[in-house]
C-alpha positions as CSV (number, residue, x, y, z in Angstrom):
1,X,0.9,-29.1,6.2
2,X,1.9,-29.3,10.0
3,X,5.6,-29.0,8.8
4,X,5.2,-25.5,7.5
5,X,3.5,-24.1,10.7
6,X,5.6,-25.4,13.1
7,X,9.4,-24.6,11.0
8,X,12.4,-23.4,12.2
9,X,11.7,-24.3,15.6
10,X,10.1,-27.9,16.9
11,X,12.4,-30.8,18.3
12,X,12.9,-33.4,15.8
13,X,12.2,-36.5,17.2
14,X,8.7,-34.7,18.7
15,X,7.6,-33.6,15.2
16,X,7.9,-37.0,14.2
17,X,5.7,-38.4,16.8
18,X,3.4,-35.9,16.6
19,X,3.0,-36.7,12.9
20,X,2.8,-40.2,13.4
21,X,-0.3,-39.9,15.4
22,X,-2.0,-37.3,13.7
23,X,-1.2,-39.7,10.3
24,X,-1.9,-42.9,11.7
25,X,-4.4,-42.1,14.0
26,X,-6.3,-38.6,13.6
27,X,-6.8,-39.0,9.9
28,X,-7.7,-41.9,9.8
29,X,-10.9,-41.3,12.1
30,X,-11.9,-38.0,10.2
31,X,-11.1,-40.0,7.0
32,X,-13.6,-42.5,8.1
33,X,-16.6,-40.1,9.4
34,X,-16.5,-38.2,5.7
35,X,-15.8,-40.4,3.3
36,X,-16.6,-44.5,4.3
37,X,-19.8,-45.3,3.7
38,X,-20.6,-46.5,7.2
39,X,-19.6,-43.3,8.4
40,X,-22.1,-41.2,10.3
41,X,-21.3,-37.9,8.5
42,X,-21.9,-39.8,4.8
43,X,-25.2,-41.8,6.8
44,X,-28.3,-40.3,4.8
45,X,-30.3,-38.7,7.5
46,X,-28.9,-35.7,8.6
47,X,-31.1,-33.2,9.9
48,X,-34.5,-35.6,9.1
49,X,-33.7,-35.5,5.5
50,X,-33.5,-38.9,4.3
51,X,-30.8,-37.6,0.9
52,X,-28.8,-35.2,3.1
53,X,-25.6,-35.9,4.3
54,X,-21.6,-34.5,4.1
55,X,-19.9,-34.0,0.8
56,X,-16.3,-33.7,0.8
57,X,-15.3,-35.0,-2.7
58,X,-11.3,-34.6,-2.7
59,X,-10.7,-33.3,1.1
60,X,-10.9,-29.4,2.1
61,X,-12.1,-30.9,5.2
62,X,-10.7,-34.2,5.5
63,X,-6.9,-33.3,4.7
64,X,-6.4,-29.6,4.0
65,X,-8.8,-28.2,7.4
66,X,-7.3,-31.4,9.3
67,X,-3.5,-30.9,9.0
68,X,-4.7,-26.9,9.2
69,X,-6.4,-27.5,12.3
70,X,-3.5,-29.6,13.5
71,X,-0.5,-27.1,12.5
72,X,-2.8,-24.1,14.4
73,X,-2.2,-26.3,17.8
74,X,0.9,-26.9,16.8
75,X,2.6,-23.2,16.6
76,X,0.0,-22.3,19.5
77,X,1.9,-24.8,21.9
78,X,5.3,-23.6,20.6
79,X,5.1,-20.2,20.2
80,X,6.5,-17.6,17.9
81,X,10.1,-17.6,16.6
82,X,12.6,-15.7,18.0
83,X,12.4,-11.9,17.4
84,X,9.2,-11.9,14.8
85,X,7.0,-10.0,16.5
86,X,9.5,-7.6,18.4
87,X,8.6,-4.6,20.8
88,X,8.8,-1.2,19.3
89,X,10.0,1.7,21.7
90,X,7.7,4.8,22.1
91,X,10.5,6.7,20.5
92,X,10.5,4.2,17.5
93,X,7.3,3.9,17.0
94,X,6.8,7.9,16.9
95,X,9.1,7.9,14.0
96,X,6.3,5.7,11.4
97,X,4.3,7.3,9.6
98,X,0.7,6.4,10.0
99,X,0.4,3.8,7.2
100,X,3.5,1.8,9.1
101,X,1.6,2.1,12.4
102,X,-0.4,-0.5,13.8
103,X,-3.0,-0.6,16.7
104,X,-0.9,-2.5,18.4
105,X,2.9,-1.8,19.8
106,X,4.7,-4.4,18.1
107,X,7.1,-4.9,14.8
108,X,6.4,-7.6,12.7
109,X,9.9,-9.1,11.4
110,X,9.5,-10.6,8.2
111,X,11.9,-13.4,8.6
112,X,11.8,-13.7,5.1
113,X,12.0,-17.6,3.6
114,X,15.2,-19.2,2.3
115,X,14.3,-19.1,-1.5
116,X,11.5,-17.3,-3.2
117,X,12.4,-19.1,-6.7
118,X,12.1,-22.4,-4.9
119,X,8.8,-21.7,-3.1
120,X,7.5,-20.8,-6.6
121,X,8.6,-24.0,-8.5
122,X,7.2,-25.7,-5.5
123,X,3.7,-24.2,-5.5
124,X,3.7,-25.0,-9.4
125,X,4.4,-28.4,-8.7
126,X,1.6,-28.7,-6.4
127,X,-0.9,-27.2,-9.5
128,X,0.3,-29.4,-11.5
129,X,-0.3,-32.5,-8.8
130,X,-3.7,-30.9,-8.0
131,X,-5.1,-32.3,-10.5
132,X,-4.2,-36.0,-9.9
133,X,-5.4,-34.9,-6.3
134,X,-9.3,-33.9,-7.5
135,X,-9.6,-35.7,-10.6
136,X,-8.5,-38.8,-9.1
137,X,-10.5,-38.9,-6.2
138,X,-13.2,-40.0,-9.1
139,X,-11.0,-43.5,-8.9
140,X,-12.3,-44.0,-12.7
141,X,-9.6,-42.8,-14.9
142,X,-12.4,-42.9,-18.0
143,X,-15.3,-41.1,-15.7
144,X,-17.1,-38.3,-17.5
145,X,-16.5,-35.8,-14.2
146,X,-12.7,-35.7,-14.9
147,X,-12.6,-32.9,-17.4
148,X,-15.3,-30.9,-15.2
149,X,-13.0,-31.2,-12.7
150,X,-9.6,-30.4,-13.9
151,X,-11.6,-27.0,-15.1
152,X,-13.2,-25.7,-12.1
153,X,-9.4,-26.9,-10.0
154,X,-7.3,-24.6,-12.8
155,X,-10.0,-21.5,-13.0
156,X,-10.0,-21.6,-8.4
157,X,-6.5,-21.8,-8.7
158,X,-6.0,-18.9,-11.6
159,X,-8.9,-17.2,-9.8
160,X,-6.9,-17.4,-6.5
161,X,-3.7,-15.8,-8.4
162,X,-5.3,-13.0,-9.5
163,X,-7.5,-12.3,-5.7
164,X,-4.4,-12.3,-4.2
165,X,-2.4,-9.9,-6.7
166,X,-5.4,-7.0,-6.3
167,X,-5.0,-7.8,-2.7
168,X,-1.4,-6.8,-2.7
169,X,-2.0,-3.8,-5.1
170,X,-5.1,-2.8,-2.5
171,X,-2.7,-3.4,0.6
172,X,0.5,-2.7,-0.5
173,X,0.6,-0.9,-3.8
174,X,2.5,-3.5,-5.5
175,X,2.4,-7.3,-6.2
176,X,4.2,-9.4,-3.5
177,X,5.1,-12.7,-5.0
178,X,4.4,-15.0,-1.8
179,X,1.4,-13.6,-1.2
180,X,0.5,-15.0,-5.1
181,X,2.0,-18.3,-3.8
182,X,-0.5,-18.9,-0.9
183,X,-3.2,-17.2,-3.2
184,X,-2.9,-19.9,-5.9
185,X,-2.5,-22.6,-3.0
186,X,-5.7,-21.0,-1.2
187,X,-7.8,-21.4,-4.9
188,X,-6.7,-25.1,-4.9
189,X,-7.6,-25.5,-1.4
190,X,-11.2,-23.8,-1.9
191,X,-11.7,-26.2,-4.8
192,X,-10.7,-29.7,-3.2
193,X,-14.4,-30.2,-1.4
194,X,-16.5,-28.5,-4.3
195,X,-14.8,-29.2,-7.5
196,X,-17.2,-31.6,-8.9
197,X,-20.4,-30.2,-7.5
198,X,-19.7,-26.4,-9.1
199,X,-20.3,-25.2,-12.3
200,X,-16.9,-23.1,-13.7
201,X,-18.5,-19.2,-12.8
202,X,-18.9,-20.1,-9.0
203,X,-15.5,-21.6,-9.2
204,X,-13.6,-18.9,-9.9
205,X,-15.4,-17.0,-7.5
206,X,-14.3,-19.4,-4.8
207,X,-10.9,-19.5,-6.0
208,X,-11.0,-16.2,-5.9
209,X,-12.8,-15.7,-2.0
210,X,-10.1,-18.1,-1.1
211,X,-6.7,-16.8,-2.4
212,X,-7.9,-13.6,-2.7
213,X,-9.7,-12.9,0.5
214,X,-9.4,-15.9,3.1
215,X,-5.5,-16.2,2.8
216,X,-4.6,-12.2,3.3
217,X,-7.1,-11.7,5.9
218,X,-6.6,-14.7,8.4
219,X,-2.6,-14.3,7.6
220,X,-2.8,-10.6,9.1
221,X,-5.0,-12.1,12.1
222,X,-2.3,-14.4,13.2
223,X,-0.3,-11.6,12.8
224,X,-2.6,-9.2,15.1
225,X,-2.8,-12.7,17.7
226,X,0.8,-13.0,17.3
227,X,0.5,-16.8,16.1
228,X,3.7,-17.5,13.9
229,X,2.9,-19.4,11.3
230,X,6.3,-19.3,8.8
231,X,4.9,-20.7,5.6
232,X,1.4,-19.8,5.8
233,X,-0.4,-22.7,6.5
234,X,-3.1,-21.8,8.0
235,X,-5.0,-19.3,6.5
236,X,-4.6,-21.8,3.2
237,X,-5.1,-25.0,4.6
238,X,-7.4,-24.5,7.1
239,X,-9.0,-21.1,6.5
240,X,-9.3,-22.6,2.7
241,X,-10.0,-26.1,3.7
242,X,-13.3,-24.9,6.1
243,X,-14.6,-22.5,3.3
244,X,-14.3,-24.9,0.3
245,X,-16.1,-27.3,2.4
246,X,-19.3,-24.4,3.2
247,X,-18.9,-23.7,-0.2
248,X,-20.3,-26.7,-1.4
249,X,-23.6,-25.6,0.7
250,X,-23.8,-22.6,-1.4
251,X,-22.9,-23.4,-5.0
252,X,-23.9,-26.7,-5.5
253,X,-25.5,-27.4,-8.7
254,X,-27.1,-30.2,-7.7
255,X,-27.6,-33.7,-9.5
256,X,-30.9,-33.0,-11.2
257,X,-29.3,-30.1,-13.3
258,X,-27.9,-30.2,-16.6
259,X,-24.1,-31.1,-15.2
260,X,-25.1,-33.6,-13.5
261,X,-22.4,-36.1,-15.3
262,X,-20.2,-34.0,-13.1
263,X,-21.7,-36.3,-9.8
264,X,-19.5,-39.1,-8.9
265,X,-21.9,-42.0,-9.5
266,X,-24.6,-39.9,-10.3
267,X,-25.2,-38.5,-6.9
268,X,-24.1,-35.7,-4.7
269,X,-25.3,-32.5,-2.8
270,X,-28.4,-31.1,-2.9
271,X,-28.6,-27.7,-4.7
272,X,-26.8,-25.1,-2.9
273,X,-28.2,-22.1,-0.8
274,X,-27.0,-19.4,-3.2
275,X,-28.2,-22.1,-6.3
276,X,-31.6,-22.3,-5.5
277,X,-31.5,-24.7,-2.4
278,X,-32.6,-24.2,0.8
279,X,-29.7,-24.2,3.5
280,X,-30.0,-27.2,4.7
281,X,-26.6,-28.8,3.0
282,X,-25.4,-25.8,4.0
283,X,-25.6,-26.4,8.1
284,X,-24.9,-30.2,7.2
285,X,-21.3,-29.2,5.9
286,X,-21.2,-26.8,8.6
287,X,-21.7,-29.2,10.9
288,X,-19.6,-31.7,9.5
289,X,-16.2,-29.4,9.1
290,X,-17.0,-27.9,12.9
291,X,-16.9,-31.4,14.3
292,X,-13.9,-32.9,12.3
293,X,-12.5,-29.1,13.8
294,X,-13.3,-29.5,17.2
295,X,-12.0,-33.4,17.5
296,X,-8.8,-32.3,15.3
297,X,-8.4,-29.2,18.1
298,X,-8.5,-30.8,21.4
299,X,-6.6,-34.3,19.9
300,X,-3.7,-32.3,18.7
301,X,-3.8,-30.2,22.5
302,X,-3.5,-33.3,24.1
303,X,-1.3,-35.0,22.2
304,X,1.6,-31.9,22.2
305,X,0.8,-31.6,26.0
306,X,1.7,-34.8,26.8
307,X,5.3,-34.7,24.5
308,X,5.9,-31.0,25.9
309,X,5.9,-32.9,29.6
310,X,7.7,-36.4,28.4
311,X,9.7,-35.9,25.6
312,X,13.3,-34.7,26.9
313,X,14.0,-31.2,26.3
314,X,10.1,-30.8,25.4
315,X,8.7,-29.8,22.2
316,X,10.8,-26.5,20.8
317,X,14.6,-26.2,20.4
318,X,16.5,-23.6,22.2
319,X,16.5,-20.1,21.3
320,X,20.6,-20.9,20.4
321,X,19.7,-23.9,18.4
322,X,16.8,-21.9,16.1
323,X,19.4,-18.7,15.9
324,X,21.7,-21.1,14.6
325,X,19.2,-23.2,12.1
326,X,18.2,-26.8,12.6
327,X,19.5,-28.0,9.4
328,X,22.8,-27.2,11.5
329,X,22.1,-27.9,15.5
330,X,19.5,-31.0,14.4
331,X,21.5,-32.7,11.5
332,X,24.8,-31.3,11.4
333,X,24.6,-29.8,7.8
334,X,23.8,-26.4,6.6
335,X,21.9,-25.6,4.1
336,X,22.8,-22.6,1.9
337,X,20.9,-20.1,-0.5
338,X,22.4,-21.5,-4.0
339,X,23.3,-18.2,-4.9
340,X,24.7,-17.6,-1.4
341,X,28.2,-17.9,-2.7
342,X,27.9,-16.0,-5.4
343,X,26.6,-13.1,-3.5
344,X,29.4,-13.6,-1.4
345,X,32.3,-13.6,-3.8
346,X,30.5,-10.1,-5.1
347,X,30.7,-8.3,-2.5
348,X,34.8,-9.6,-1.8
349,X,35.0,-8.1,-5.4
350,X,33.4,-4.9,-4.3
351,X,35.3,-4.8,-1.0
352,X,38.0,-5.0,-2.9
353,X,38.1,-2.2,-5.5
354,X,36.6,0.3,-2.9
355,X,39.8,-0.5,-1.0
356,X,41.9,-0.3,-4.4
357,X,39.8,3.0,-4.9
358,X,40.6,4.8,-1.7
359,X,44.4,4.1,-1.7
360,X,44.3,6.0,-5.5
C-alpha cells in the first residue's frame, strides 16, 4: 500500500526501513487493539454498553486505513514528483476553455503509469485474492459465513466498477479505465470490515459509495492539496478502509436477524444506525478507526523525520535520479513497456517511407 504512494521517488534503503517498522511494529499494535481478544477496542464495554465494542472482520481498518494512513505521511514528507502539478502562465491559462480551468493556477500532469494492461491483470488478481482475504478471515474453511461472504466481497467490488464508470461518464464524458481500476479496488476495500455483518442490497451500495464516490472525490482532493499520490492509494486504501469500517455502524444486520449464520461464532455488531440500531456502534467504530488514524499519523511523522535527518542523502532521490527512473539510477536495470520496441521499430518504418516518399 505504502509502495504505491510513495513511487517513483523514495530512497531505497529508507523505504525499506520505513516498511520494516510500520510491518513489524505499527501493525502489529493496531493489529492487537482490533482484533486480540485482550484488546481494549474488542473489550466489551465501550460507551457503558456491556455488548459494544469494535468490529473489523477482515481489516478496512486494521490493514487497508493503516498502510493508507501510513502512505498519506509518506508522500506528505516527500512531496510531489517532478513537474505534476506544474505552474500555468496567465497567457496559458487564458487559452482553456472554462471546463479545463480550475480554481486554482496550476496543470495537473498526468504522468500516466507504465502499463494499463498490467495494472488491469493486477487489479483482477487482487479480486480474485479478495476472497481468500474476507472469507478466510472466518479461519473455518467449512463455516456457514463463507458463501455470505464471497457474495457481498463480489457485488462491492462489481458495485464499485460500475460507481466509478458513471463517475467518469458524469466527469469526463467517457469511461477511463484506471479510474475502474481504483473503483473495483475501492468496493473491495469498503467490503473488508463489513462483509459478514451486511446483507447483499447494502453491499452493493457500499461498493458502490466506495468506488464510485470515495475514490473520485478524495483523488481530486489530493489533487486540489497538491499531495502526489501515483497509484492511488489513498483515496482506496484509506478513504475506503475508514468508510467500510463506519459502514459497519450503519448497515449491520445484526446477530438476532434472520442472517445471523453470517456472525463469526454467532456474534457480531449490534444492528446498524440505518438498520434499525441506535448509533452507538456507529461512534464505537468511529472511535476505533480515528484512534488506530491518529497513532498511524503521528508514528509514521516521526518515524520518516528521523530517516529524513539520519539516513544519508535523506528520504527522496534526486530530481536527476527520478527523471532518469529508479529501476535505472537505484538498481542499474531499466525496465521497458513490452511493446516499447515495437512502437519503436514502427515509427523507424514510418520514418522511413516518409523519407522514401519525399525523395519521389
Amino acid at each position: 500500500i505504502v509502495s504505491g504512494a510513495v513511487a517513483e521517488r523514495m530512497r531505497f534503503l529508507s523505504f525499506l526501513i520505513f516498511s520494516f517498522l510500520l510491518v513489524g511494529f505499527l501493525y502489529p499494535i493496531t493489529g492487537h487493539w482490533a482484533w486480540s481478544e485482550s484488546g481494549w477496542l474488542t473489550r466489551e464495554g465501550l460507551l457503558g454498553s456491556e455488548k459494544l465494542k469494535f468490529w473489523d472482520f477482515a481489516g478496512s481498518t486494521v490493514v487497508h486505513t493503516v498502510g493508507g494512513a501510513a502512505g498519506l505521511m509518506g508522500t506528505i514528507a516527500l512531496g510531489a514528483r517532478a513537474d505534476k502539478y506544474r505552474k500555468i502562465k496567465p497567457a496559458e491559462l487564458s487559452r482553456l476553455n472554462p471546463r479545463e480551468k480550475t480554481k486554482f493556477d496550476k496543470k495537473i500532469e498526468p504522468l500516466n503509469g507504465h502499463n494499463t494492461t498490467l495494472a488491469t491483470l493486477g487489479c483482477l488478481i487482487l479480486w480474485l485474492g479478495w476472497f481468500g482475504f474476507n472469507a478466510g478471515s472466518t479461519l473455518d474453511a467449512t463455516s456457514p459465513a463463507i458463501p455470505h461472504i464471497v457474495l457481498t466481497t463480489t457485488l462491492a467490488a462489481a458495485a464499485g466498477a460500475i460507481g466509478s464508470i458513471i463517475f467518469c461518464f458524469v466527469r469526463y464524458g467517457k469511461p477511463n479505465l484506471t479510474f475502474i481500476i481504483n473503483g473495483i479496488l475501492g468496493g473491495l476495500v469498503s467490503m473488508t470490515a463489513p462483509c459478514a455483518y451486511v446483507n447483499l442490497p447494502d453491499a452493493a451500495l457500499i461498493g458502490a459509495v466506495g468506488g464510485g464516490i470515495l475514490v473520485p472525490l478524495v483523488t481530486e482532493l489530493l489533487d486540489w492539496w497538491e499531495i502526489d499520490d501515483p497509484v492511488g492509494a489513498i483515496p482506496v486504501h484509506f478513504g475506503c478502509g475508514l468508510w467500510g469500517t463506519l459502514a459497519v455502524g450503519l448497515f449491520s444486520i445484526g446477530p438476532e436477524s434472520g442472517l445471523a449464520w453470517a456472525y463469526t461464532l454467532g456474534e457480531g455488531p449490534a444492528p446498524g444506525f440505518l438498520r434499525g440500531g441506535n448509533p452507538s456502534q456507529l461512534i464505537v467504530q468511529g472511535l476505533g478507526a480515528a484512534t488506530v488514524i491518529i497513532f498511524i499519523i503521528l508514528s509514521s511523522r516521526a518515524i520518516l523525520y528521523v530517516l529524513a535527518h539520519v539516513m544519508p542523502g535523506g528520504i527522496r532521490v534526486s530530481v536527476d535520479e527520478e527523471i532518469e527512473g529508479l529501476d535505472k539510477s537505484t538498481f542499474e536495470d531499466k525496465v521497458q513497456d513490452v511493446y516499447q520496441d515495437q512502437i519503436d521499430r514502427l515509427r523507424k518504418k514510418l520514418e522511413d517511407l516518409e523519407k522514401i516518399s519525399k525523395n519521389n
